[in-house]
C-alpha positions in Angstrom: -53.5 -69.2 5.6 -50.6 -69.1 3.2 -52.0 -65.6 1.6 -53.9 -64.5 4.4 -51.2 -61.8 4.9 -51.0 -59.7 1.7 -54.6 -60.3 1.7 -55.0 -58.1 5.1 -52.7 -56.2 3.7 -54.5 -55.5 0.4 -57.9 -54.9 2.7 -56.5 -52.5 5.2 -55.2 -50.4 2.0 -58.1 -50.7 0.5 -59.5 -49.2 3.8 -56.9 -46.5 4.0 -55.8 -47.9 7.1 -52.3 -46.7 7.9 -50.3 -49.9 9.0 -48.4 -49.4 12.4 -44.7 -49.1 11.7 -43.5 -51.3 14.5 -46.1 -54.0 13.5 -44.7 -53.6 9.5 -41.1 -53.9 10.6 -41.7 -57.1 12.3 -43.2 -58.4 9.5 -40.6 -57.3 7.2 -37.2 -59.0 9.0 -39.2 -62.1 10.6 -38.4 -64.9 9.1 -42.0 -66.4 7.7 -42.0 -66.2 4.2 -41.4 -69.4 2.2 -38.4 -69.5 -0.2 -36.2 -71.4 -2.3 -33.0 -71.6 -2.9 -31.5 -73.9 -6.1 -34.0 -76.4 -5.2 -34.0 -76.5 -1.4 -36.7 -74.9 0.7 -36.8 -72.3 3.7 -38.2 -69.3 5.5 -36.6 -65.8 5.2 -37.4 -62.3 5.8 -39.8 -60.9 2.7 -37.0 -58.0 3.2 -34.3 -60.7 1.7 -36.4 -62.3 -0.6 -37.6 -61.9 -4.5 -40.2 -62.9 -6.8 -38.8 -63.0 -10.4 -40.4 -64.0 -13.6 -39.9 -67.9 -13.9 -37.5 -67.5 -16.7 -35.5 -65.2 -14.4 -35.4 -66.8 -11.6 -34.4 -70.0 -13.5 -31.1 -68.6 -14.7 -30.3 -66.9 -10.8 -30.4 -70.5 -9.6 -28.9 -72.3 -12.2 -25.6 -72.3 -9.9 -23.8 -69.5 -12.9 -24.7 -66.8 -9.6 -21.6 -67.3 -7.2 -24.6 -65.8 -4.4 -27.7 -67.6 -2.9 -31.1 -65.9 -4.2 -33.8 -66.8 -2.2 -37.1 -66.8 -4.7 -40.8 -66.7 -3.1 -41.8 -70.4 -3.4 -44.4 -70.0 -5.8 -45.4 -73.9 -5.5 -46.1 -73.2 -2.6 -48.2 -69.5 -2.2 -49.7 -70.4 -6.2 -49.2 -68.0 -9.0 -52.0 -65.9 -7.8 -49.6 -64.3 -5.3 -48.1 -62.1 -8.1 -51.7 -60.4 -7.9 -50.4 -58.9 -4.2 -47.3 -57.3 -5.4 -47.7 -53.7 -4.0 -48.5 -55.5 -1.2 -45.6 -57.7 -1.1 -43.4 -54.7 -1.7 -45.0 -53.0 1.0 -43.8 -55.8 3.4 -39.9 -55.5 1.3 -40.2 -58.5 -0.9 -37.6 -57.6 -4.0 -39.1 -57.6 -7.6 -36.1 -55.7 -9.5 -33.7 -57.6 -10.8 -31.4 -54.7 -10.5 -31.8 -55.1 -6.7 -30.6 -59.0 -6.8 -27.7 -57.8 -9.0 -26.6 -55.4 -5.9 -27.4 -57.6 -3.5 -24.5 -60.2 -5.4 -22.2 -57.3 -6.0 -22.9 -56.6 -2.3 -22.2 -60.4 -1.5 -19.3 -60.8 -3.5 -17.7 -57.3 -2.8 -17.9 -58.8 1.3 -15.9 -61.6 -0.3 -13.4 -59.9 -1.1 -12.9 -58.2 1.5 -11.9 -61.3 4.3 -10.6 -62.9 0.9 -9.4 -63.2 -2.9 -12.4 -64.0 -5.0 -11.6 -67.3 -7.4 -11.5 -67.4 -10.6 -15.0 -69.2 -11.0 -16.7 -66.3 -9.3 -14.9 -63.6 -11.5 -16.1 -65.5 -14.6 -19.9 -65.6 -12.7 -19.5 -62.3 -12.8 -18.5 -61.9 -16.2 -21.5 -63.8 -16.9 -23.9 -62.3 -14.8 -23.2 -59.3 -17.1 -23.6 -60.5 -20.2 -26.7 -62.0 -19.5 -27.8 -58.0 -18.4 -26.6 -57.4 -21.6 -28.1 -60.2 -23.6 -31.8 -59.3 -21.9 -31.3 -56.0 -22.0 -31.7 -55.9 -18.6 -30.2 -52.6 -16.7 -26.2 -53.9 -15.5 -25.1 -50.1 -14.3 -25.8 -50.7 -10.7 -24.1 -54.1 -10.5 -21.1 -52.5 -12.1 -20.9 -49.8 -10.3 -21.0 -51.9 -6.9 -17.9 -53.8 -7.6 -16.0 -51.8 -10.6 -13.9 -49.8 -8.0 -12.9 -52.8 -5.2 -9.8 -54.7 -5.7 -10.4 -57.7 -6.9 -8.8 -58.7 -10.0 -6.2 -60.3 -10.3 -3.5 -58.8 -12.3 0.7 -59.5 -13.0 0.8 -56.2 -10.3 -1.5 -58.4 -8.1 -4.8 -57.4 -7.0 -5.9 -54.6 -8.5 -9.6 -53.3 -9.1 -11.3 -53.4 -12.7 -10.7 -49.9 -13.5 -6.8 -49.3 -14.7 -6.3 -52.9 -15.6 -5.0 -54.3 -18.9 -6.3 -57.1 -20.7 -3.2 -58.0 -22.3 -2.7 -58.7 -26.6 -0.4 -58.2 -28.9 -0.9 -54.2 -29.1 0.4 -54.2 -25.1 3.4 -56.1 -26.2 6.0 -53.1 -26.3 4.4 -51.6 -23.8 5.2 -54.7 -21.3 9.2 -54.0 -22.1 9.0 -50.5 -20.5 6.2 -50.1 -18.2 4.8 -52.3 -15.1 1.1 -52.3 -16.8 -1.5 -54.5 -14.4 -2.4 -57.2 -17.0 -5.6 -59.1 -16.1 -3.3 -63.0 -15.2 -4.7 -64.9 -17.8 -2.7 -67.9 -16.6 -5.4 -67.9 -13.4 -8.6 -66.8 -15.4 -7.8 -69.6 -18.1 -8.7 -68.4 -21.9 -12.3 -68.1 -20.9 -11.6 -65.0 -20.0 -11.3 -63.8 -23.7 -14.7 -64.0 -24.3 -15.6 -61.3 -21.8 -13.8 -58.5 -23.4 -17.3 -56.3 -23.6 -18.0 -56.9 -20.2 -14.4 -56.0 -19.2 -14.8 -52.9 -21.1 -17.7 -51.8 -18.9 -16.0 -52.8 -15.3 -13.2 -50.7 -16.8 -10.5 -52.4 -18.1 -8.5 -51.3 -21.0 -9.1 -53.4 -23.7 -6.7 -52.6 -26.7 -3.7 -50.0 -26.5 -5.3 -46.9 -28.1 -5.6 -44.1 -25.8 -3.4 -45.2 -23.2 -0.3 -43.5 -23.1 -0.3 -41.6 -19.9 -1.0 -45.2 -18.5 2.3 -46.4 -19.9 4.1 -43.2 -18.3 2.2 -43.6 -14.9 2.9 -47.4 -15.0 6.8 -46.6 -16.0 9.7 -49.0 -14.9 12.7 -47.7 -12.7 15.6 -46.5 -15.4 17.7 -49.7 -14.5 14.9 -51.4 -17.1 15.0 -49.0 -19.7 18.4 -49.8 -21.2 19.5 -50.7 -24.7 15.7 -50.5 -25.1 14.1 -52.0 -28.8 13.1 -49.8 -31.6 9.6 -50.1 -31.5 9.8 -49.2 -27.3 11.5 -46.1 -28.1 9.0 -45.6 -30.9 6.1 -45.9 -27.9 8.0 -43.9 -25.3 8.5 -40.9 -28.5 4.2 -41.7 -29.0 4.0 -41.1 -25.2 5.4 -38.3 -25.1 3.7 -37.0 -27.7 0.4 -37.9 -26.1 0.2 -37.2 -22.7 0.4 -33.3 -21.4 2.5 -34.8 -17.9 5.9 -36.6 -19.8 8.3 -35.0 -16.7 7.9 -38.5 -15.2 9.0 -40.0 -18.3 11.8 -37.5 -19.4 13.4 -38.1 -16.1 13.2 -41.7 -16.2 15.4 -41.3 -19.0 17.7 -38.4 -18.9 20.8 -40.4 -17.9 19.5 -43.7 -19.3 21.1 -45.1 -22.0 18.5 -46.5 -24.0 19.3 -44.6 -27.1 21.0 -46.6 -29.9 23.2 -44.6 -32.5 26.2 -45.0 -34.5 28.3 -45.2 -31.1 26.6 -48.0 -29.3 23.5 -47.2 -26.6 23.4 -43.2 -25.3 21.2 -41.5 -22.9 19.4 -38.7 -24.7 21.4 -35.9 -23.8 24.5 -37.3 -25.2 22.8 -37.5 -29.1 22.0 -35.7 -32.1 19.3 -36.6 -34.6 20.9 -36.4 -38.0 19.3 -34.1 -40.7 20.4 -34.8 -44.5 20.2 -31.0 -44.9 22.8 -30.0 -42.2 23.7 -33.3 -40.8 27.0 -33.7 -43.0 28.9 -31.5 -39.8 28.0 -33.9 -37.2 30.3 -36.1 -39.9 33.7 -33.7 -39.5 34.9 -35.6 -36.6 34.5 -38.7 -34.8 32.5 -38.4 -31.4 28.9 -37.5 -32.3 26.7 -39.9 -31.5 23.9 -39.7 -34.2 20.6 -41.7 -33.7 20.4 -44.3 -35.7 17.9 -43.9 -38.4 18.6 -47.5 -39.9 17.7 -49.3 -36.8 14.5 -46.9 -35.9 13.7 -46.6 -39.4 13.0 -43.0 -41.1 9.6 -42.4 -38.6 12.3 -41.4 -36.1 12.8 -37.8 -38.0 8.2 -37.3 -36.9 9.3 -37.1 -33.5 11.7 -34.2 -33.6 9.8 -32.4 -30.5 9.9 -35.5 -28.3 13.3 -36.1 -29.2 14.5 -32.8 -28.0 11.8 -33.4 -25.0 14.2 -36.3 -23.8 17.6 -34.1 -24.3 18.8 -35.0 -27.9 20.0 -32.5 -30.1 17.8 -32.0 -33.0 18.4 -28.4 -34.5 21.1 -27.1 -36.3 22.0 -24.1 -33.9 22.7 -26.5 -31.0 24.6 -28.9 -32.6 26.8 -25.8 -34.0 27.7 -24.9 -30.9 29.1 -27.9 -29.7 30.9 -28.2 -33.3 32.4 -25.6 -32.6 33.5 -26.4 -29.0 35.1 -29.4 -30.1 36.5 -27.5 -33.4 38.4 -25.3 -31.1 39.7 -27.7 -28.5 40.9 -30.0 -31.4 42.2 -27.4 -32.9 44.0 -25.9 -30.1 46.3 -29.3 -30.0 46.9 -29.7 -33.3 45.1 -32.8 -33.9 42.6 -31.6 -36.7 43.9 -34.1 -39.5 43.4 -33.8 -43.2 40.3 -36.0 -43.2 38.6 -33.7 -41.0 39.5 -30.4 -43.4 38.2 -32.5 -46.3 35.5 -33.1 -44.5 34.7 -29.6 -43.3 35.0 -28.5 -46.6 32.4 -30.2 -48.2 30.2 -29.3 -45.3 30.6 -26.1 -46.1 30.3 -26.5 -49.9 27.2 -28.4 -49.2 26.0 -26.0 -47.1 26.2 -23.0 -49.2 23.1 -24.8 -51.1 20.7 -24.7 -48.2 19.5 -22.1 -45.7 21.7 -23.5 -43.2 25.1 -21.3 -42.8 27.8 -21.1 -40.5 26.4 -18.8 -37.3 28.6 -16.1 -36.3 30.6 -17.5 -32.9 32.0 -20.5 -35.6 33.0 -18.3 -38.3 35.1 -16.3 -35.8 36.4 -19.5 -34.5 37.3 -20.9 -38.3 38.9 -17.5 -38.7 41.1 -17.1 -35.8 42.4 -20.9 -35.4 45.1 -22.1 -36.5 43.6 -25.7 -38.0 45.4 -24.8 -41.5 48.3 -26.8 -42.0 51.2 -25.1 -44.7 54.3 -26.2 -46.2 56.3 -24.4 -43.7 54.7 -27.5 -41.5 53.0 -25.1 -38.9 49.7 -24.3 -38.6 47.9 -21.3 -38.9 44.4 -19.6 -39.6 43.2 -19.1 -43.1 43.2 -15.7 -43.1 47.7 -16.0 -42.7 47.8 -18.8 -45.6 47.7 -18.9 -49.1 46.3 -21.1 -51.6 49.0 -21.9 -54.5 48.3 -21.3 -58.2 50.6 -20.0 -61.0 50.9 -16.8 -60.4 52.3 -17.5 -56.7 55.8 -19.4 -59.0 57.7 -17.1 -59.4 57.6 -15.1 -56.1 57.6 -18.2 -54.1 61.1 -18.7 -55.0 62.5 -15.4 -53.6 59.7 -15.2 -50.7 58.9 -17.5 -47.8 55.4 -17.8 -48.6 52.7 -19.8 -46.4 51.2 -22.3 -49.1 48.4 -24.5 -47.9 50.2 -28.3 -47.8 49.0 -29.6 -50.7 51.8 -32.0 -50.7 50.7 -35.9 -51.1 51.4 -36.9 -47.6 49.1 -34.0 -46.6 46.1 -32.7 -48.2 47.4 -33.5 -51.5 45.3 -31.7 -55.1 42.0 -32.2 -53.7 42.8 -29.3 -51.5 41.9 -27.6 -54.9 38.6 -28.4 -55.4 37.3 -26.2 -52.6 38.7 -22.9 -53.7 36.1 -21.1 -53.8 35.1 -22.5 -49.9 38.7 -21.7 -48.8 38.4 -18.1 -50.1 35.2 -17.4 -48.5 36.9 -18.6 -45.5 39.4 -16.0 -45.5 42.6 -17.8 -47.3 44.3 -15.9 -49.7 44.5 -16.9 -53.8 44.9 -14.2 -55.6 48.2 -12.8 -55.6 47.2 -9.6 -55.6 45.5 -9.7 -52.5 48.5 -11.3 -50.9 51.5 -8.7 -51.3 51.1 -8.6 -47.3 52.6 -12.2 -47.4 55.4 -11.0 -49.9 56.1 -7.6 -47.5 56.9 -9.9 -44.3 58.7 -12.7 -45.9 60.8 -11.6 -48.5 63.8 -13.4 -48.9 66.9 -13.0 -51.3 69.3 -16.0 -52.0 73.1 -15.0 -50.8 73.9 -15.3 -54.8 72.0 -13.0 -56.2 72.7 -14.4 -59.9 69.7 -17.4 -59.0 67.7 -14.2 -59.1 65.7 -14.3 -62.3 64.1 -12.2 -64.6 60.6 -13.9 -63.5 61.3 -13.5 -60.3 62.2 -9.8 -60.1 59.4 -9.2 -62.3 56.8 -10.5 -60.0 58.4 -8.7 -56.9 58.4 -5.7 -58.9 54.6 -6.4 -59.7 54.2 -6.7 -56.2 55.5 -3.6 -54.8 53.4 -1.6 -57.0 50.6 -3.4 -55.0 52.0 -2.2 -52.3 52.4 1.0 -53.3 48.6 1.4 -54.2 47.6 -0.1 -51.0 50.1 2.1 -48.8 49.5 5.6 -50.6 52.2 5.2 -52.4 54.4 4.7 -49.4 56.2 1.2 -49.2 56.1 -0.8 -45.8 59.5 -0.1 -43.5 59.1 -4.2 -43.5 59.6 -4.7 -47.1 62.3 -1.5 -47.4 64.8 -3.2 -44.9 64.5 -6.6 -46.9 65.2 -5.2 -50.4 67.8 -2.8 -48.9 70.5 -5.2 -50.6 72.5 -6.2 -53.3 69.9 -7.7 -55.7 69.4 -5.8 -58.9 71.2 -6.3 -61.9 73.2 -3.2 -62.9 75.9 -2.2 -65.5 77.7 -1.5 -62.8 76.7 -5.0 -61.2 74.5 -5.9 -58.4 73.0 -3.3 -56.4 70.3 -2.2 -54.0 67.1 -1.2 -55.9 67.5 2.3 -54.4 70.8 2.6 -55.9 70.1 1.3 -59.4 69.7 3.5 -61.4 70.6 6.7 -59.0 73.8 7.4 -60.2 75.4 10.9 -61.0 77.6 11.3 -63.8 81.0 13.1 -62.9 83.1 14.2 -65.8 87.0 14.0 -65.3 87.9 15.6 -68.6 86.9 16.0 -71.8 86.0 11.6 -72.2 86.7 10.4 -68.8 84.3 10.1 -65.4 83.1 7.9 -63.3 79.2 7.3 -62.0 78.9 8.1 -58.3 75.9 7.2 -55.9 73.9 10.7 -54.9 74.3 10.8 -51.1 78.1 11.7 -52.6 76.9 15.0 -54.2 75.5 18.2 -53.2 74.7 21.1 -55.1 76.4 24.0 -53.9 79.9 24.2 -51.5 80.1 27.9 -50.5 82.4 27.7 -48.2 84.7 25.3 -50.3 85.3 23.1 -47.7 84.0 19.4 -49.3 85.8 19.5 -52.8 87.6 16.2 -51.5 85.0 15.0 -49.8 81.8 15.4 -51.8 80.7 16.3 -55.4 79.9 19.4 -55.8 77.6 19.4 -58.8 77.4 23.2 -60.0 81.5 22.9 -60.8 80.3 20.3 -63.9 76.9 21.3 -64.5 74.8 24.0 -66.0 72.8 25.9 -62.9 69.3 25.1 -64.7 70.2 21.3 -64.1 71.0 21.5 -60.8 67.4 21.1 -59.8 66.8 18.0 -61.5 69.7 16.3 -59.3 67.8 17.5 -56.5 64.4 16.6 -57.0 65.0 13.1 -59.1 67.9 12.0 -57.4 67.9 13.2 -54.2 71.0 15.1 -54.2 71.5 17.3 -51.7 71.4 21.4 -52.0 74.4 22.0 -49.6 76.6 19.8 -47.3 74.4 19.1 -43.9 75.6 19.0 -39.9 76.4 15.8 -40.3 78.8 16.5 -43.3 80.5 19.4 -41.2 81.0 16.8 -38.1 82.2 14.2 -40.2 84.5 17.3 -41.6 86.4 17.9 -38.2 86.9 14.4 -37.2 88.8 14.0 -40.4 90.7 17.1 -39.9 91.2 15.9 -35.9 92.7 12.8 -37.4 94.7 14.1 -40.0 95.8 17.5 -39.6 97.6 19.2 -37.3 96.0 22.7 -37.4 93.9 24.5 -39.6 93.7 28.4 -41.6 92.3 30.8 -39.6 89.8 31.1 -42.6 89.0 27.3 -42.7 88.2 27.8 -38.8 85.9 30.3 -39.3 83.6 29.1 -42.3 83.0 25.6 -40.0 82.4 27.1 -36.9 80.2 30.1 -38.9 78.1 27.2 -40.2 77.4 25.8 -37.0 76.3 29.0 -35.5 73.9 29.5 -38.5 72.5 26.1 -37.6 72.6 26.4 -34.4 69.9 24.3 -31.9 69.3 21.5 -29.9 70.0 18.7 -32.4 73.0 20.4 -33.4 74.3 20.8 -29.8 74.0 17.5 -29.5 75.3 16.1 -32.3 78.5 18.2 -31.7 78.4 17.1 -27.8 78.5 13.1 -29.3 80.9 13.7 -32.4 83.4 16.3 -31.2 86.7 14.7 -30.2 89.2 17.8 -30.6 88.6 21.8 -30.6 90.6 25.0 -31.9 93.0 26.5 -29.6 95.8 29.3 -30.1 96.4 31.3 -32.8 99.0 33.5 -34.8 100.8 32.7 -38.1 101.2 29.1 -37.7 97.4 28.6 -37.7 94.8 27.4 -35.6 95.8 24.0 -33.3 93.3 21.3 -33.2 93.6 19.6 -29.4 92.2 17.3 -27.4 89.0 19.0 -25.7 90.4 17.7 -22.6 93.6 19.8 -22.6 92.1 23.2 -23.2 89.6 25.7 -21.7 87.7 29.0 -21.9 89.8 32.3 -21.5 87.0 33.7 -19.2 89.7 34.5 -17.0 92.6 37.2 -17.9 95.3 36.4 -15.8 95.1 33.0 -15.9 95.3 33.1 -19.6 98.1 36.0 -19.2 99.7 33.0 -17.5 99.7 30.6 -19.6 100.7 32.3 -22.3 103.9 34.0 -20.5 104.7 30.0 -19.3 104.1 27.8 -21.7 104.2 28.0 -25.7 101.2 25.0 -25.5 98.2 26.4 -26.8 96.3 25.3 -24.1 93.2 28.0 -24.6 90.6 27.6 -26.5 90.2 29.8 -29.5 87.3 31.6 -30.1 86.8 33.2 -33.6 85.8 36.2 -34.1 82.9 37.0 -36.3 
């Protein structure tokens, strides 16, 4: 009776009898088969029941399976019943332990569905795996049942197997800035620990390696990310470097301030990453946050790409150009103080060693500011001051000079050291290459006996600078401020362009006296300027007369503006003139007649010639005369009045 039924079963297969499929479901779900379960007897579908080796079947009922595994009561059918096991298999008994494993996975997973399994059933399952393992019995189908259902429980709550963390000491940073799901080791207990294979194959991360882009998905809001430690910025910087989707994380901390540097906690944007090669200009002027290196340590300077990834400044080109931003706004109030020059200079002088020089936009700026301060206590660009040295003495004292303030309540003898810098810079030091200073701000004391030899000397050198520079041509600047009493004479102090210009004229045999040239001209034809001017062919030998001309600048013959000058002083002091007098003046002006000559006579003119006869020619106002054009009228005038009242007009 008790195997009568795989024993039909075995005959009608034997047979080839095909079983009827109604007939073999009702044997498969109708409860007749005899099973136990941990001890305790009953009847169950063959379909929900399994016939495991006895060492097997042991450990699936040793209450370590949180599931109920009803086992073919072997007391009960005898051991000869393993001989039907097509037969049994036929009728759906289970012989796989792989089977039992998904039927508990299947169990549990239904478990966890109307509730939270306990702790004691995750650690059965724990153990239900390691005993796959231990046996080398296949686990993948077990695991795969209940790897991707929620029910772990993590510090994110309940979470399935794969994603969670079993937390150690390498997941310690990582807690400070991300919301990781670490497996709650206060509800497993420590057991837990000793599952950290079988963890591995449900699919929880065990160890940190690998599992940046879990940090970033896992990230806290930006209010958590503050004033963060060294070793979480060091994890966020590995992060980054890691994982191929950072936007999350550069977001996250764009306007945090989670960087430290030498100004307190900044958010990324607002910092630079010192570099020992170009990192001396960050150091000009307060106000550039630097990251700092002594808190992150000197593995900070490996992560130069993330760095600039999260907004900081890392290359010299973009720190220059916010240098010079603040360089020009700085300097455009004045407030650029002596630290900052000394500073800037030894930037530059350290600079100058490396590949690292001033780009283009800066060097304009350092050019055209005025950040320079000079002893005239202004400011100015380098290219309008001067650098003192010796050779600037003796000038200085008769010129108004822009020296560099290298007084001791300014920049004081350092400013020295950086010459060379302040040269390349544009600042003048070499006097030679400063006689544009001298041109513009020449100054003469009102005594001109504190002028010294030295000085004179070095003006002198410096207009021959000039000179060379202007094509031999002196600036109209520097003529007008050396058009004064300033050189030493025999004669005493005169204008430069007098010393030394002096015509000799003889008064007899011994006597004479030395008269400027603009007081001499060559010739007087028409004898008019004997007591007016000099005329130099009366004392002088013909083949001289050239000379006067050509080295002094005499003139050859008295000009227009002699002639005018001429009749005002005959208006003013005579009455009338010779008829011959008359004629030579007014037969030079039609000689030289033009425009400039009409005009000058229309501005200097006061008087003209009128009447005529042995008494002369009348000089009168040109107000009280006018043209004869008109016969009669003159007719009666002249039978009227003895006035000469009509203008004369010579005859040729």
């Amino acid at each position: 009776m008790r195997s009568c039924c795989w024993i039909g079963f075995k005959y009608l297969k034997y047979r080839g009898i095909r079983i009827p499929e109604r007939f073999l479901r009702c044997i498969k779900e109708g409860s007749w088969l005899k099973i136990t379960v941990n001890g305790c007897s009953g009847w169950r579908p063959p379909s929900q029941s399994f016939l495991f080796g006895s060492s097997l079947g042991n450990i699936l009922q040793n209450g370590s399976v949180p599931v109920d595994i009803p086992l073919v009561d072997e007391n009960f059918y005898g051991v000869k019943v393993r001989e039907y096991k097509e037969e049994l298999k036929t009728i759906g008994v289970m012989f796989e332990y792989g089977e039992a494993c998904a039927l508990i996975g299947k169990h549990l997973m239904s478990l966890a569905g109307t509730s939270y399994l306990t702790s004691h059933d995750v650690l059965s399952i724990l153990n239900i795996i390691q005993f796959l393992r231990k046996k080398l019995l296949p686990w993948d189908k077990f695991i795969h049942g209940i790897k991707d259902r929620r029910w772990l429980r993590t510090s994110c709550g309940y979470k399935s197997p794969v994603g969670s963390v079993l937390f150690d000491s390498e997941w310690q940073t990582a807690s400070q800035i991300a919301d990781v799901p670490f497996i709650d080791q206060d509800y497993y207990g420590e057991e837990i620990l000793l599952f950290r294979e079988e963890l591995q194959l449900l699919g929880v991360i065990v160890g940190f390696s690998g599992s940046h882009q879990l940090v970033i998905d896992n990230l806290k809001s930006p209010s958590y990310l503050t004033s963060l430690t060294a070793e979480a910025i060091l994890l966020i910087l590995e992060c980054l470097r890691h994982s191929e989707f950072s936007d999350k994380l550069v977001n996250a901390l764009k306007g945090t301030k989670c960087l430290k540097t030498n100004m307190g906690f900044k958010a990324p944007g607002e910092c630079y990453l010192f570099d020992p090669e170009w990192g001396c200009i960050l150091q000009v002027f307060p106000g550039f946050p630097l990251i700092d290196h002594k808190f992150y340590g000197g593995n900070i300077s490996n992560y130069k790409a993330q760095l600039k990834q999260m907004g900081a400044v890392i290359n010299y080109e973009d720190a220059m150009k916010e240098f010079t931003r603040v360089f020009r706004q700085k300097a455009s109030v004045t407030s650029i103080t002596k630290e900052n020059v000394a500073s800037l200079l030894s930037s530059y002088k350290h600079l100058k060693g490396t590949l690292h020089k001033f780009p283009s936009s800066f060097r304009r700026c350092l050019l055209k500011t005025n950040w320079l301060r000079t002893r005239l206590g202004d400011y100015r660009s380098p290219s309008h001051c001067i650098l003192f040295g010796p050779e600037w003495e003796s000038i200085s004292q008769i010129a108004l000079l822009p020296f560099i303030d290298d007084s001791d309540n300014y920049y004081g003898k350092w400013i020295y050291e950086y010459m060379d810098e302040l040269k390349h810079m544009g600042v003048t030091v070499e006097l030679k290459c400063g006689v544009k200073f001298v041109d513009a701000t020449l100054r003469f004391p009102l005594d001109p006996s504190c002028i010294t030899i030295e000085y004179v000397l070095s003006m002198l050198g410096c207009i021959r600078i000039s000179l060379q520079e202007n094509k031999h041509a002196l600036p109209e600047d520097l003529v007008r401020r050396i058009s004064r009493d300033w050189l030493k004479t025999h004669a005493g102090y005169s204008q430069d362009s007098e010393a030394g210009k002096r015509i000799w004229i003889p008064n007899g045999n011994e006597n004479g006296e030395w008269v400027k040239p603009e007081a001499c001209v060559l010739h007087d034809k028409d004898d008019l300027f004997s007591l007016k001017l000099n005329v130099l062919e009366k004392h002088y030998d013909k083949k001289l007369l050239p000379f006067f001309s050509y080295a002094l600048d005499a003139k050859s013959n008295p000009s227009i503006d002699d002639y005018c000058e001429l009749w005002r002083e005959w208006g003013t002091c005579v009455e009338k003139l010779s008829d011959a007098e008359c004629c030579k003046f007014w037969g030079f002006i039609v000689q030289h007649w033009n425009p400039k000559t009409e005009k000058k006579l229309a501005q200097s003119l006061m008087k003209l010639p009128a009447g005529s006869g042995s008494e002369g020619v009348f000089l009168v106002d040109k107000h009280d005369v006018f043209i004869a054009d008109d016969l009669q009228l003159k007719h009666l005038f002249q039978q009227f009045s003895h006035h000469p009242y009509i203008c004369l007009v010579p005859s040729a």
